[in-house]
N, C-alpha and C positions, 0 to 999 in steps of 0.2 A: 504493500500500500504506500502510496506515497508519503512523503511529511508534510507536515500542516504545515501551512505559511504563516512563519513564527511573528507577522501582523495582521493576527487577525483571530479576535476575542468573542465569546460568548456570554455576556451576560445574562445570567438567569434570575427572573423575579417573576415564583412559581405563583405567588397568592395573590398578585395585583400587579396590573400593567402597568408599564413606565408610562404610557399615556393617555390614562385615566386622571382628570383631574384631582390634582389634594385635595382635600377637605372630605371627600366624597365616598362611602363605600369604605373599604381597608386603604386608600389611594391616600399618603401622606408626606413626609421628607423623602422616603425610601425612593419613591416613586420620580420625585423632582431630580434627587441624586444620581440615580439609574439615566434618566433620559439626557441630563445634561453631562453627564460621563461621557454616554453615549455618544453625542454629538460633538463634543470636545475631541474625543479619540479621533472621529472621525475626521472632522478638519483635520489634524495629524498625523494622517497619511492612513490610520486604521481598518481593516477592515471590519465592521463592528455588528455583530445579528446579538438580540435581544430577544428571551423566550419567556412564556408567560401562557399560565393553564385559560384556555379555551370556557368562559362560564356561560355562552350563549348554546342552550342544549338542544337547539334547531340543526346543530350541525353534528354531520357524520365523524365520527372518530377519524384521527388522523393529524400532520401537518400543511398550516396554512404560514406563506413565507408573504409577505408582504413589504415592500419600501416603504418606510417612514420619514426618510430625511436622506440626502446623501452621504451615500456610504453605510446607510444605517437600515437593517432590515427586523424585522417584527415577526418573530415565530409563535406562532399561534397554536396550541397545540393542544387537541376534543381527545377527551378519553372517555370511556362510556361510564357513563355514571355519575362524572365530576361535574357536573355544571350544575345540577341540582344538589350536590352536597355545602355545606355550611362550614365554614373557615377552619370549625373546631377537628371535620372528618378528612381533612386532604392531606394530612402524615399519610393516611394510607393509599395515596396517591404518588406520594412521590418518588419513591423507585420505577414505578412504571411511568411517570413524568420523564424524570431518566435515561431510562430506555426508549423513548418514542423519541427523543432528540439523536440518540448516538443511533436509531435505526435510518431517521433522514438522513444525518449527516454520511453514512456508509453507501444510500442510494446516492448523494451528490457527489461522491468520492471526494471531498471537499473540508475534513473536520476540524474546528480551530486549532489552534496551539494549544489556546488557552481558555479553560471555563471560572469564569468569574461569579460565583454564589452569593446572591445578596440574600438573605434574611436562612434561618435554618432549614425552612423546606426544601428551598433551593441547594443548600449546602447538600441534604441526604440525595437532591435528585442528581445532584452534580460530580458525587462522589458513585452514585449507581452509574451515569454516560462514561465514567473512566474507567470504570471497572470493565465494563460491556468492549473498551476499547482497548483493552490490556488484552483479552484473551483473542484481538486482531494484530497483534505485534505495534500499536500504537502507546506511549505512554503519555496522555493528556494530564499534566497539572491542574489541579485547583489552586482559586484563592481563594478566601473566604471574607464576606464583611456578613457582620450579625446584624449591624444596627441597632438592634436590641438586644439583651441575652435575658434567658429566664434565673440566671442564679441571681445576677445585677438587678430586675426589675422586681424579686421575690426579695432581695435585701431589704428594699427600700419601700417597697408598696403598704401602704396608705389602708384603714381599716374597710374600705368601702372599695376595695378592689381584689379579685380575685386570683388566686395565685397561680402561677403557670405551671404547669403539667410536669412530674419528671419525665414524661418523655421528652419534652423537649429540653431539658437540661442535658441529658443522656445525649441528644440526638447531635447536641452544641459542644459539648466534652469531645463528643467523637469527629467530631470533622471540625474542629482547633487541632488534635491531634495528627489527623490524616492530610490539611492542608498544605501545600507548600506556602503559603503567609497565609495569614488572617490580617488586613486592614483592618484599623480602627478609627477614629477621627482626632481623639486627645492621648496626649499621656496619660492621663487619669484613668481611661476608657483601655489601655494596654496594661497597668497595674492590675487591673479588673479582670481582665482575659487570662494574664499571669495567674496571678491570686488565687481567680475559683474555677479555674480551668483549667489549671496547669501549665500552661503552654509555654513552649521552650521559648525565651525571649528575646532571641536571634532572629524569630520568624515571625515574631507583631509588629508590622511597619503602623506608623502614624502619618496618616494623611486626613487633612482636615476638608469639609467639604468646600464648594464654594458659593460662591453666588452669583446673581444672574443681574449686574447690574445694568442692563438694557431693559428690564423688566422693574427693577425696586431700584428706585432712586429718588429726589428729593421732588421733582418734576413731574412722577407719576399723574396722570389723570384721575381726579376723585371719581370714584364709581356713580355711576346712579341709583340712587337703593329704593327706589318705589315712589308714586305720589302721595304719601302717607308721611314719607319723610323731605321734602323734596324743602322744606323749611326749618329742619331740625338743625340741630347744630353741629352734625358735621360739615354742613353746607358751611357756618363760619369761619372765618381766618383763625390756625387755632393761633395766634399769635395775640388774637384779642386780650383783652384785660379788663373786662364786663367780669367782676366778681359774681354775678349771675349765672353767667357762664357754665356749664357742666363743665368739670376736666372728666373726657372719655376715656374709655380704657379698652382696649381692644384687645380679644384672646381666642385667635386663630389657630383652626386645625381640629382634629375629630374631637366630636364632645363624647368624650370618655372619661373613667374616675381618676383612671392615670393621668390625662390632662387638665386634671383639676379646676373646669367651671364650678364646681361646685363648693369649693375653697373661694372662690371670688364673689359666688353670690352670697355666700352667709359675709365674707367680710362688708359688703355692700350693708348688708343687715346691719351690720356692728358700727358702721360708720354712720348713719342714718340716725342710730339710736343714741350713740354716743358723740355725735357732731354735725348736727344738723347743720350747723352753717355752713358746713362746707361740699357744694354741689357735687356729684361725682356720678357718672354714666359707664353702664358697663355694654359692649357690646360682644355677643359671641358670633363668631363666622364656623359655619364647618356644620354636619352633621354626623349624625351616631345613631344608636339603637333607641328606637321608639319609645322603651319602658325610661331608657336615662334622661331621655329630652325631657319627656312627663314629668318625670321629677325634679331636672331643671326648674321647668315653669311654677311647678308644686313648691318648689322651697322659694321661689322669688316671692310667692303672695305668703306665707311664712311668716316672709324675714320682712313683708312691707317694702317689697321694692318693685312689685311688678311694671310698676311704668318707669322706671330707671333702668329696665335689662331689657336689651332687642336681641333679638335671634336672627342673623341672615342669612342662614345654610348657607351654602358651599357657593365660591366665587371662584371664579377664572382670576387666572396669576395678576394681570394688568389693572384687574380692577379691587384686587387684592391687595397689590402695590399702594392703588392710589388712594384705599383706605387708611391701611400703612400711616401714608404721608399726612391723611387730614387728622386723624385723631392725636392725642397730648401723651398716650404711654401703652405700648403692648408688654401685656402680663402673659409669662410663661409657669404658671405655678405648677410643673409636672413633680410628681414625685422619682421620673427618673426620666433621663435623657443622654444619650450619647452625645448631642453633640446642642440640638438647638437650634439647626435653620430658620425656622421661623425668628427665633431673638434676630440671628444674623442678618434676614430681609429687614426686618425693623428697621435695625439698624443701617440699613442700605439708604433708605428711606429717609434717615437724619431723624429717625423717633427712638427716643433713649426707651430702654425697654425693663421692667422689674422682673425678676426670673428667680426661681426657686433656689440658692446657693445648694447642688447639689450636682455631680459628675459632669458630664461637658460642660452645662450652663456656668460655668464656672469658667471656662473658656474661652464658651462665644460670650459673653459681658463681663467687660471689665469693670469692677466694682469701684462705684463713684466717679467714675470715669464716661461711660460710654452708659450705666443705668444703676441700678441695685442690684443687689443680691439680697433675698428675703429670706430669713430661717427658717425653715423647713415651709412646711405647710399648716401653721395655725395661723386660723383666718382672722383672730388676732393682731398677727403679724402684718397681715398682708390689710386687713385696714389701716395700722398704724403707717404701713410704707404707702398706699394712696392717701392719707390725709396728709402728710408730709409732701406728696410731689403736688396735691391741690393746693396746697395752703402757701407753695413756693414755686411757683408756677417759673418763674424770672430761673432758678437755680435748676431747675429740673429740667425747662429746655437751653441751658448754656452747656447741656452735651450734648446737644444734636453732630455739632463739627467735628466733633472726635466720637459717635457712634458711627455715622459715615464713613470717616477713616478706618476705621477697623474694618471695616464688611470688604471697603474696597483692596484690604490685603488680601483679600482669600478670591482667588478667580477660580472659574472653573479650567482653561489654559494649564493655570498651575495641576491644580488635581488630574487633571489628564497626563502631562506630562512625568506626574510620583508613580500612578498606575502602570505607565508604559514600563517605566526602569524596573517596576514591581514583575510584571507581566515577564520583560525579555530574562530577568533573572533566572524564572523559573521554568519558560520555554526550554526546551532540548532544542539546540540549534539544528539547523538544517545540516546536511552532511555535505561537504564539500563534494564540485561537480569529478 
């Protein structure tokens, strides 16, 4: 068989497409990171196919290879049964995920060099296509990025969230071990993979992600959010100094307990109760599971804030951005994060951002500098740090120029160019003619 052309990569993101909008479904950083990889590789000479399980169950088993961008192809790939399964049952899909990649790639005679594993399902299906291509005389590498890990997210998770499965601890132990690197995003985030995974620490590269500043920047176009708001005050300059004024707070990305809306509504409560004067608007963008929205809206009327908290579901990037830009502070209050993109869009944006002092967020915001850092998650805390950025409106946006700075070190350029040197390391070179 011949050798793969040692440019030209596989990324696989089994449980959500790279080009599925954030906010939406399982579609979140992962998804943003995956496709702007993607595209960056490309531009750099890459050959780059991107694989992703098939959930529209109209279609016949099999692969669908589609162009998504130059250079950059979209494998699609219908197994019987998976499109009607739920997030929870697709572990037992992914061997056979696996396998239906390395059975195309063997009909194209064509197989990367290299398979790039994003999240752990992909890591098991990515370690099944190299197996299948061992017993062809090919030897394909993995990398691995988690994104998330279940020992890191089970550390630190929050009484209202539920724990992750030892399978997928087991499933993450064993392909850290089996990969040729695991990417990570922070130091912090490589101590972690050491730590509770073991991993030999020769083979956790740090690569941080980037951003998209042609999308999130200080210029962004404000969204339009309905004629219901079309008078509200994110239409105002947040620049104003109308002590009337709400200071908004904006907290982008799936409403789930891990991302902690629900930490920002009771502190809204606690602020309301204990500091009336001081106006304060929270806005959540993104969707989640029906029963948490309910609850969402259920604790706002609670806590006595139902007309202080708007709900936008899920927004396109640009107009994501341009929210970003109008409101006065995006709050990341997760209880665990690798890394933080969202801070870091904020931040593109020139909106200082308050984020939970906890694993990357610790990273992407420089504390006192570019936002806060807020102790853990009691909403306590997290009134205390909105009454503080409302009551000093003057100090809280004098980091706008240096949240901006920061985003603008991290390109996607750059993170393309750590993956290549990552990638050609662990490629077997071509053999001389």
């Amino acid at each position: 068989m011949p050798h793969p052309d040692p440019r030209h990569v596989l990324l696989l993101s089994m449980h959500t497409s790279p080009v599925d909008q954030p906010g939406s479904g399982d579609a979140g950083g992962l998804n943003v990171y995956v496709w702007h990889l993607a595209r960056a590789l490309a531009q750099a000479g890459w050959r780059v196919d991107m694989a992703t399980l098939d959930r529209d169950p109209v279609h016949d088993a099999g692969v669908r290879a589609t162009t998504v961008a130059n250079g950059v192809r979209l494998l699609t790939v219908a197994l019987t049964g998976a499109a009607q399964t739920p997030k929870s049952g697709l572990p037992g899909f992914a061997p056979q995920f696996g396998r239906a990649l390395a059975a195309h790639y063997d009909r194209e005679g064509d197989f990367p060099a290299v398979l790039h594993a994003h999240y752990w399902l992909s890591g098991v299906a990515a370690l099944e296509a190299a197996a299948v291509e061992v017993t062809r005389g090919v030897d394909v590498p993995v990398v691995l990025t988690l994104h998330t890990s279940a020992a890191a997210k089970n550390l630190r998770a929050g009484p209202d969230e539920s724990p992750e499965p030892r399978e997928r601890e087991d499933a993450e132990r064993d392909a850290v071990a089996r990969a040729c690197r695991t990417i990570v995003n922070t130091p912090a985030e490589r101590e972690q993979v050491v730590e509770l995974y073991g991993a030999r620490p020769e083979r956790v590269v740090v690569i941080p992600p980037g951003v998209d500043t042609t999308v999130f920047h200080p210029g962004a176009a404000r969204p339009v959010l309905g004629p219901s708001d079309r008078d509200s005050d994110l239409d105002a300059d947040r620049e104003a100094t109308d002590p009337a004024r709400p200071f908004t707070v904006l907290c982008a990305g799936r409403v789930q307990p891990l991302k902690g809306q629900q930490v920002l509504v009771r502190a809204l409560g606690l602020l309301r109760r204990e500091h009336p004067e001081t106006p304060v608007r929270l806005v959540l963008a993104g969707v989640g599971a029906p029963e948490f929205l309910d609850r969402l809206h259920e604790l706002a009327a609670e806590e006595g804030v139902t007309d202080a908290v708007q709900f936008l579901g899920s927004l396109p990037r640009p107009e994501l951005a341009g929210l970003m830009g109008a409101v006065d502070a995006v709050a990341v209050p997760s209880s665990s994060e690798t890394f933080g993109l969202v801070a870091v869009e904020a931040q593109a944006c020139g909106t200082p951002v308050m984020a939970t002092d906890v694993d990357g967020l610790r990273y992407a915001v420089r504390d006192g500098k570019t936002g806060w850092l807020v102790p853990g998650r009691d909403p306590a805390e997290w009134a205390k740090a909105m009454d503080r950025a409302a009551s000093q409106p003057e100090r809280w946006r004098a980091m706008s120029p240096a949240a901006q700075a920061r985003a603008q070190e991290l390109t996607w350029d750059d993170v393309a160019a750590a993956h290549a040197r990552t990638y050609l390391a662990c490629a077997r070179p071509a053999p001389s003619a």
